[in-house]
C-alpha positions as CSV (number, residue, x, y, z in Angstrom):
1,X,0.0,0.0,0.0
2,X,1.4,3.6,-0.6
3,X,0.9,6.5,0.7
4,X,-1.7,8.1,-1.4
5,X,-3.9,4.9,-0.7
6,X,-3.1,4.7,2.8
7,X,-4.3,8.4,2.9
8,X,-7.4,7.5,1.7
9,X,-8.2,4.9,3.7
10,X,-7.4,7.4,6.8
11,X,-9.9,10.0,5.4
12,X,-12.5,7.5,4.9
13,X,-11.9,5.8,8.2
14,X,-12.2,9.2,9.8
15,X,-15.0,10.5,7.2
16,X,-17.5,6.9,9.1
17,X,-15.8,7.8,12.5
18,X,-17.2,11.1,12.2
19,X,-20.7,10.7,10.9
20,X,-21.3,8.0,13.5
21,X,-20.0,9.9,16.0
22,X,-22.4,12.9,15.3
23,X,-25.4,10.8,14.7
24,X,-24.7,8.9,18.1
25,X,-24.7,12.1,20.3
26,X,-27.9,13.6,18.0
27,X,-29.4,10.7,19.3
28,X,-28.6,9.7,22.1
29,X,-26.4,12.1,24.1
30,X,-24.9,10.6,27.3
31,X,-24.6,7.2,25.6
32,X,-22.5,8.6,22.9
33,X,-20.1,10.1,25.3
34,X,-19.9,6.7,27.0
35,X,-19.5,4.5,24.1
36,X,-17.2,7.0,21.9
37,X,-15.1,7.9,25.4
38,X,-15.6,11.7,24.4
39,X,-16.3,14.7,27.1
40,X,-19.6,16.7,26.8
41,X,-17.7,19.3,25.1
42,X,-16.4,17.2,22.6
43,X,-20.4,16.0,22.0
44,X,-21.3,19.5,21.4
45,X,-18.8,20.2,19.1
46,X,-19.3,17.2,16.8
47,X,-23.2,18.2,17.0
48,X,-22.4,21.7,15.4
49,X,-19.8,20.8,13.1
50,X,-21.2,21.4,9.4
51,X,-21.1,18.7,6.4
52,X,-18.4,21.0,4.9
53,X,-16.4,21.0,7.9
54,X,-16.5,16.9,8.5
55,X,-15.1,16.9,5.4
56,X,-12.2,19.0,6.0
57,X,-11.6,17.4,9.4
58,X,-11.7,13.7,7.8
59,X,-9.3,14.8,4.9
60,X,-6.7,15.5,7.8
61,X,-3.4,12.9,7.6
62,X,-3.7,11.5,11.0
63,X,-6.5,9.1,12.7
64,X,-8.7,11.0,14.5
65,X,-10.0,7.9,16.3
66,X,-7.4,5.8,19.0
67,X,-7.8,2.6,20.9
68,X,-9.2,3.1,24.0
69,X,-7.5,-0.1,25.4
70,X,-4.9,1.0,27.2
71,X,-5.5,-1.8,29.6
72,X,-4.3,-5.0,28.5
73,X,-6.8,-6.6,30.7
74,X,-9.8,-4.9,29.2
75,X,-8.1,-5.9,25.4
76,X,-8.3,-9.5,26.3
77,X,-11.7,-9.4,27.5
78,X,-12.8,-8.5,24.4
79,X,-10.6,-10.5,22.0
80,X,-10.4,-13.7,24.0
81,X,-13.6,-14.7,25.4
82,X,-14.2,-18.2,26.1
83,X,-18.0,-18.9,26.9
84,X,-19.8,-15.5,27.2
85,X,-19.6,-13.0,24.9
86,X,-21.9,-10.4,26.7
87,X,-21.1,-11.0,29.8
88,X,-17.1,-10.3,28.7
89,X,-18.0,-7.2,27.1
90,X,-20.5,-6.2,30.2
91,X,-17.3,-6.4,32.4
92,X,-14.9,-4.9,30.1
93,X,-17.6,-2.2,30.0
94,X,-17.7,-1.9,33.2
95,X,-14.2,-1.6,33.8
96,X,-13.8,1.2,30.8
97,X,-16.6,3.1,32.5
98,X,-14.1,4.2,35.3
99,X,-11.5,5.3,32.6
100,X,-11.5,9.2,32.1
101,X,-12.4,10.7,29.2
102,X,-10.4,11.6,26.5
103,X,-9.2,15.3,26.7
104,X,-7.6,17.4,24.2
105,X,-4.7,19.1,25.2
């Protein structure tokens, strides 16, 4: 893969992150936050941004999504479950839910 395609597959990863992510919190506000790991500001912002300006934001040359995982624990949960699936993603929800938020700094 080259550049120029791997730069497309960034702005069209980010183009989906940031539809869903705008349609979640026009929906369904304090879920959103939960499940995207955003703060309320962050919600507000993505609820006024313009078609015009999603656009622009996707088209940047960086991922504007990360994994939240930063807990090895919580990873395997969710990748190596043996016999429940929900209950391994209630847990690892559970345990995410006293993560902070992302901030931008």
């Amino acid at each position: 893969m080259d550049t120029n395609d791997m730069m497309g597959e960034i702005r069209d990863a980010n183009l989906s992150y940031l539809m869903l992510a705008q349609q979640m919190v026009r929906s369904d506000k304090a879920t959103a936050i939960f499940r995207l790991g955003i703060s309320g500001e962050i919600a507000e912002l993505l609820i006024g941004l313009s078609n015009a300006q999603i656009l622009r934001l996707a088209d940047t040359n960086m991922m504007l999504t990360r994994f939240r995982f930063d807990d090895v624990a919580i990873l395997g949960m969710l990748t190596n479950y043996n016999k429940d699936k929900n209950l391994a993603q209630s847990h690892a929800a559970i345990l995410m839910a006293g993560q902070p938020i992302e901030e931008i700094q």
